[in-house]
C-alpha positions in Angstrom: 8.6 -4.6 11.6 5.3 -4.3 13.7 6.1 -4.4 17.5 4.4 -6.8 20.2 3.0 -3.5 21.6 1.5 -2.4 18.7 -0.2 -6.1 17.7 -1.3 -6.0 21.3 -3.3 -2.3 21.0 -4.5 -3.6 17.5 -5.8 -7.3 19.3 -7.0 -4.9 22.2 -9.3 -3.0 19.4 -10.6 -5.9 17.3 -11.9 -7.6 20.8 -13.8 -4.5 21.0 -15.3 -4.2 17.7 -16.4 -7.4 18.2 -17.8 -6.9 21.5 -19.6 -4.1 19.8 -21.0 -6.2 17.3 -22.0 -8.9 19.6 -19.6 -11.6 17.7 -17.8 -14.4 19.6 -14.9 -14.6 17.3 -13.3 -13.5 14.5 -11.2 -15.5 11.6 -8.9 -13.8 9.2 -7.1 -15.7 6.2 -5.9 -12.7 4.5 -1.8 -12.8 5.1 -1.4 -8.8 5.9 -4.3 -9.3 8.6 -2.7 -11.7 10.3 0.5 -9.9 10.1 -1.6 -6.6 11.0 -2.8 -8.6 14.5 0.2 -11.1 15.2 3.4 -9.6 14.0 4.0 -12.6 11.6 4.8 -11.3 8.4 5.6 -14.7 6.5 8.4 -15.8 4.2 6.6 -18.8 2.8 3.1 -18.3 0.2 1.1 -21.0 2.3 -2.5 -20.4 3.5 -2.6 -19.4 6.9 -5.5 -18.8 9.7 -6.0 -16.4 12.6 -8.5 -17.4 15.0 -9.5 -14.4 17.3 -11.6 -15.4 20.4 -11.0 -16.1 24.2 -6.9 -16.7 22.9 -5.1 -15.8 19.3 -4.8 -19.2 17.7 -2.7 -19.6 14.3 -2.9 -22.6 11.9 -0.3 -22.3 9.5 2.5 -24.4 7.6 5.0 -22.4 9.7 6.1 -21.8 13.5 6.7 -17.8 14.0 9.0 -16.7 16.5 6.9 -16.2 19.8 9.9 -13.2 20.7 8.6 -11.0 17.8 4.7 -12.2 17.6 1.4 -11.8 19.6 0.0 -15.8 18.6 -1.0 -18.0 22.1 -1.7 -21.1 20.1 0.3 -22.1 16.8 -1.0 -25.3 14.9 0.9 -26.4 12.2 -0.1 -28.6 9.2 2.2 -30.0 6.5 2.1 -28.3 3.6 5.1 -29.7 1.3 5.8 -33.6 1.4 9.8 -34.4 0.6 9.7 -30.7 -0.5 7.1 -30.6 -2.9 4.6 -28.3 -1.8 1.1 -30.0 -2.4 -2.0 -28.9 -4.4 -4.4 -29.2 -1.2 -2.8 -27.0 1.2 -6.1 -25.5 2.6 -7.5 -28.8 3.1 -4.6 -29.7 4.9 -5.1 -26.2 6.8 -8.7 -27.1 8.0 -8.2 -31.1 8.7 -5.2 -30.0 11.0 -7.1 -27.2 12.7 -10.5 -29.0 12.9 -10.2 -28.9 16.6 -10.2 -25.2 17.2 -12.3 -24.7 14.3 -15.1 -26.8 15.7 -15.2 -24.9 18.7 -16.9 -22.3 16.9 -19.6 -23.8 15.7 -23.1 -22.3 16.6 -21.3 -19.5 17.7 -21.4 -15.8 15.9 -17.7 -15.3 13.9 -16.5 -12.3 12.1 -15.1 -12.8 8.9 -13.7 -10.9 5.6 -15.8 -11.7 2.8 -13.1 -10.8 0.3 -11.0 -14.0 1.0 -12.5 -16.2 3.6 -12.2 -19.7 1.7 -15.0 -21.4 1.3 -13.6 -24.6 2.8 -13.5 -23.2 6.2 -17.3 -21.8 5.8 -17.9 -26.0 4.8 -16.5 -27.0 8.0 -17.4 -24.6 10.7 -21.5 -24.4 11.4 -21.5 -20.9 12.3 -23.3 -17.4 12.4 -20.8 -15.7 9.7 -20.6 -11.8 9.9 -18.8 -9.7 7.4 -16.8 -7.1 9.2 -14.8 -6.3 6.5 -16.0 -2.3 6.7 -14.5 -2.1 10.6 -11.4 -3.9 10.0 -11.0 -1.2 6.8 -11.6 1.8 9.3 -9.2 0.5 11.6 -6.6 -0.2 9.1 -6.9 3.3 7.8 -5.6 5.1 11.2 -2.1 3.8 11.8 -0.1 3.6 15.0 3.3 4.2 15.5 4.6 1.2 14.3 3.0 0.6 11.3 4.2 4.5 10.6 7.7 3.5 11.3 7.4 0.4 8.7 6.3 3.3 6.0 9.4 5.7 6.6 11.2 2.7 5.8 9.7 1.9 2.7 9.7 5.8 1.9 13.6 5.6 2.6 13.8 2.8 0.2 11.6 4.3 -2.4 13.8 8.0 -2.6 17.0 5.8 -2.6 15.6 4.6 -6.2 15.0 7.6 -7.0 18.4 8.9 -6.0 19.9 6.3 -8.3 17.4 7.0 -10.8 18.6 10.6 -11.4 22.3 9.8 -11.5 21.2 7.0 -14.1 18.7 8.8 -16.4 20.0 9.4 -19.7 18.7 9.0 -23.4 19.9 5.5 -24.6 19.2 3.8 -21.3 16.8 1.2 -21.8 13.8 1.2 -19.0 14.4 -2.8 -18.1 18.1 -1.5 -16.7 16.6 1.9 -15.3 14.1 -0.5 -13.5 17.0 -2.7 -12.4 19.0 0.2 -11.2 16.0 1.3 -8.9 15.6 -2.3 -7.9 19.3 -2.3 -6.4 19.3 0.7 -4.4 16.1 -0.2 -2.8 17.5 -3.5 -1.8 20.2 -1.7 -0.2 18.4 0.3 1.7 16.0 -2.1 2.9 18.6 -4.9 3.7 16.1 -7.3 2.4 14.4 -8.8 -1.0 11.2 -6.5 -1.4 8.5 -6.9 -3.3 8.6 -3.5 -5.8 6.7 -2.7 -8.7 5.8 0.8 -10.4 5.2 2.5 -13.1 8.7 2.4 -15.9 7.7 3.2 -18.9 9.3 6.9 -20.2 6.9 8.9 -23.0 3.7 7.2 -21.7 1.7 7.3 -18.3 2.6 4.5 -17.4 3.0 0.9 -17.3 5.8 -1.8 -16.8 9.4 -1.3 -18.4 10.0 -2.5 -21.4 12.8 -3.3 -23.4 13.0 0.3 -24.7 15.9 3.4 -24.4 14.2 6.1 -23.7 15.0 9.5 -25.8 16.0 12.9 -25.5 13.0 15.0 -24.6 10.8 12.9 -23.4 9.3 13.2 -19.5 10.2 9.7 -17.8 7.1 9.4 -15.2 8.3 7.0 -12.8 5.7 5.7 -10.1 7.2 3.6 -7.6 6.0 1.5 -5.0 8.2 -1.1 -2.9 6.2 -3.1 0.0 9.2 -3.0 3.5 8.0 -4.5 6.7 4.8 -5.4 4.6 3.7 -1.8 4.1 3.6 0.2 1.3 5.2 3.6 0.1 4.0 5.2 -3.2 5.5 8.4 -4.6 6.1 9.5 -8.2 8.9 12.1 -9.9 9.2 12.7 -13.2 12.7 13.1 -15.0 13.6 15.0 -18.3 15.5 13.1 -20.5 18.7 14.8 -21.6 18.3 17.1 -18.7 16.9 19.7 -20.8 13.1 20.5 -20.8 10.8 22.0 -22.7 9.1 25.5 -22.0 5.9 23.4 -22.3 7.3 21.0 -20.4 8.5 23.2 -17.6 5.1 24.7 -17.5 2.9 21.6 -17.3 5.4 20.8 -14.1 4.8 24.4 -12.6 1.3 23.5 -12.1 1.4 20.2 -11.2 3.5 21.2 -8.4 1.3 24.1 -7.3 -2.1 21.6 -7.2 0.6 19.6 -5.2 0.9 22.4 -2.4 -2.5 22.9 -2.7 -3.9 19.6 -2.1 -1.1 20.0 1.1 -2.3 23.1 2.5 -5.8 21.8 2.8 -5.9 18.3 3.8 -6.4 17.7 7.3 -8.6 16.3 9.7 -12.0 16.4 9.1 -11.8 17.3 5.2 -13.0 16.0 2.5 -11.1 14.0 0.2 -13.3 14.3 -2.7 -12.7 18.2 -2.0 -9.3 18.1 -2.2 -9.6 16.3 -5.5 -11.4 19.4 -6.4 -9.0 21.5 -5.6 -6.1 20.4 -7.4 -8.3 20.2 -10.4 -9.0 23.5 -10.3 -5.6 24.5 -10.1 -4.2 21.9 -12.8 -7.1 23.8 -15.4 -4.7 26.9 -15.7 -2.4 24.6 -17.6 -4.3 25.5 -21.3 -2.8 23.3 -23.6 -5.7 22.2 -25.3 -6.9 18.7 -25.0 -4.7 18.1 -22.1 -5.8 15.6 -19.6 -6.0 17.0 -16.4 -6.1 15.0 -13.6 -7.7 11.7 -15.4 -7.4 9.7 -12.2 -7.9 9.9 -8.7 -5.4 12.5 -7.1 -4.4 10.3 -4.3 -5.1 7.9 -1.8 -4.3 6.1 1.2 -1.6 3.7 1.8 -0.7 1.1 4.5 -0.6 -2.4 4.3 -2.1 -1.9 0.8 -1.3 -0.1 -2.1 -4.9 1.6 -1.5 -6.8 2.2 1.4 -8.9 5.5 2.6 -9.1 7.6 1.5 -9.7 7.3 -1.8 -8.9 11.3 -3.0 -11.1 11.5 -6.0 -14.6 12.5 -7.1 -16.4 9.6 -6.7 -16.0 8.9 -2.7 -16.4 11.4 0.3 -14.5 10.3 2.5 -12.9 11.8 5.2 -9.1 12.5 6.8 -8.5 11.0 10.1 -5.8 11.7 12.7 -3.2 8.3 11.6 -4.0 8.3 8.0 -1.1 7.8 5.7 -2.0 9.0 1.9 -0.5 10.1 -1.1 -1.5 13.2 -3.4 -0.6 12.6 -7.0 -1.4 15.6 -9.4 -0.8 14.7 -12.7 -1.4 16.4 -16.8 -0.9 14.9 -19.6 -0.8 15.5 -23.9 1.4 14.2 -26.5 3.1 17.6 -26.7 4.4 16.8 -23.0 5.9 13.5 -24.2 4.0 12.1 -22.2 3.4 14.2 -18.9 3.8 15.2 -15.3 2.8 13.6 -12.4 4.0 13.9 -9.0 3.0 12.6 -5.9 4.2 12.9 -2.2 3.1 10.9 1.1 2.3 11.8 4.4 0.1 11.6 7.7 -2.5 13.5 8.7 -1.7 14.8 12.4 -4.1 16.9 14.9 -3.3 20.4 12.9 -3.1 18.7 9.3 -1.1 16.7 7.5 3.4 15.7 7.6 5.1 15.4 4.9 6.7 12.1 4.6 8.6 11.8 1.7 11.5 14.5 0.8 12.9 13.6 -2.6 13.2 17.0 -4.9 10.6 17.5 -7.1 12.7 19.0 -9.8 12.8 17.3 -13.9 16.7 17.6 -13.3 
């Protein structure tokens, strides 16, 4: 989980960037910002509100624990009535915390555009600034604890993985190998998880469906489980029947070596859209003709979101920063392959390039 002394460093920064911007407050809305700046990472779906200004104020349906959270005010407002949680919940939000609300009226208040409801912009008269862009760039550079929170997810992620190469065999039908994954990862998070991914074997990608996979065929899975309320996102790929192709084998030896590429050069300072670049350049000595190479981006950043900067592709320049976590995800692709190869590691950029995070063998068997 986040630690007090990380919220504190994160509340520390915000109160600058808005003293940079000449804004009295700030409000967030968006559950992972809060968490991001409090510590509260909440069990229950009900809107919630941070007020940042001269004291942290939350309104919300809940009471966090003031022994694992950064809050000085908490205002609660009912949100279920005999245990049926009502249709009006942000109403209920703003009428309970119309007090501290009111107090920024007239005044200049940082928002996020992308999820600020508009009930709250009805009720407070106030000069509303988008900072989404500097609460981005700040998310993008972790500290320590946020780092901590995606080892653990990455330990979760490579125990799936673990179980998904003992499990792997043609007959098995993608709903159990997603369930088998699901099992190990609750294990090794010693929690429910959200997870997700890619489960679908002789395809790029998409959910698991109620399919056995067959002998021969390349089973991309691309897994993502959310511990602590951060994200991990790596891909392996598994031959089915243990036995690939020369093709096959091939199409892997240069998706790994775009891999190590995309490593060697990412660091502080480079471009992402470069490193893009790179890989690609490596992934066209695979000359299967008509093969996709590389048809999306070939990484990107990860955190409290399943993507954040950088975004590695062609489109965007941005940059690597000191505290970035990211993936790399090489990946080819023809119907010769059944269906392809795509790998992808995480890691953090650090003052003389990038660690590795994630350690799980890259190998089809």
């Amino acid at each position: 989980m986040l630690t007090q002394e990380g919220c504190r460093s994160r509340q520390i920064a915000l109160a600058d960037q808005l003293k940079r911007e000449q804004l009295d407050a700030a409000v967030f809305t968006d559950p992972r910002d809060i968490y991001y700046f409090t510590g509260w990472l909440r069990e229950a779906e009900h809107p919630a509100a941070l007020v940042v200004g001269d004291r942290i104020t939350l309104i919300a349906a809940e009471t966090p624990s003031q022994e694992k959270t950064v809050i000085d005010e908490v205002i609660t407002y009912e949100a279920a009535v005999y245990a049926t949680v009502q249709l009006d919940r942000v109403q209920r939000l703003v009428s309970t915390g119309k007090a501290v609300l009111n107090e920024l009226d007239g005044k200049r208040v940082g928002y996020r555009k992308e999820d600020l409801p508009q009930a709250i912009v009805d009720t407070v008269s106030a000069q509303w600034t988008a900072i989404d862009d500097a609460v981005v760039a700040m998310q993008s550079v972790k500290l320590p604890d946020e780092i901590a929170c995606i080892r653990k997810a990455i330990e979760a992620t490579e125990a799936g993985y673990q179980a998904l190469k003992e499990a792997v065999r043609p007959g098995l039908n993608e709903l159990e190998a997603f369930a088998i994954a699901y099992g190990a990862i609750l294990n090794s998070a010693g929690a429910i998880v959200p997870y997700a991914g890619d489960f679908q074997s002789n395809s790029m990608g998409g959910r698991a469906r109620n399919r056995a996979i067959e002998a021969g065929e390349l089973y991309i899975l691309d897994t993502f489980p959310t511990v602590h309320g951060y994200w991990a996102d790596m891909s392996r790929v598994f031959a089915v029947g243990g036995s690939p192709s020369n093709l096959q084998l091939e199409a892997w030896e240069w998706v790994v070596k775009a891999l190590e590429v995309g490593e060697q050069i990412a660091g502080p300072g480079v471009s992402a859209r470069e490193v893009h670049r790179r890989m690609e350049e490596v992934l066209a000595g695979f000359k299967h003709p008509e093969a996709k190479l590389l048809p999306h981006h070939g990484g990107h950043g990860i955190g409290l979101r399943a993507h954040e900067l950088p975004r590695v592709d062609p489109v965007f320049d941005d940059m690597f920063e000191v505290g970035m976590t990211f993936t790399l995800e090489p990946g080819v692709y023809h119907p010769d392959l059944r269906a392809g190869i795509r790998l992808e590691q995480n890691y953090l950029v650090t003052e003389d390039g990038v660690e590795r995070l994630s350690s799980f063998p890259l190998e089809l068997t």
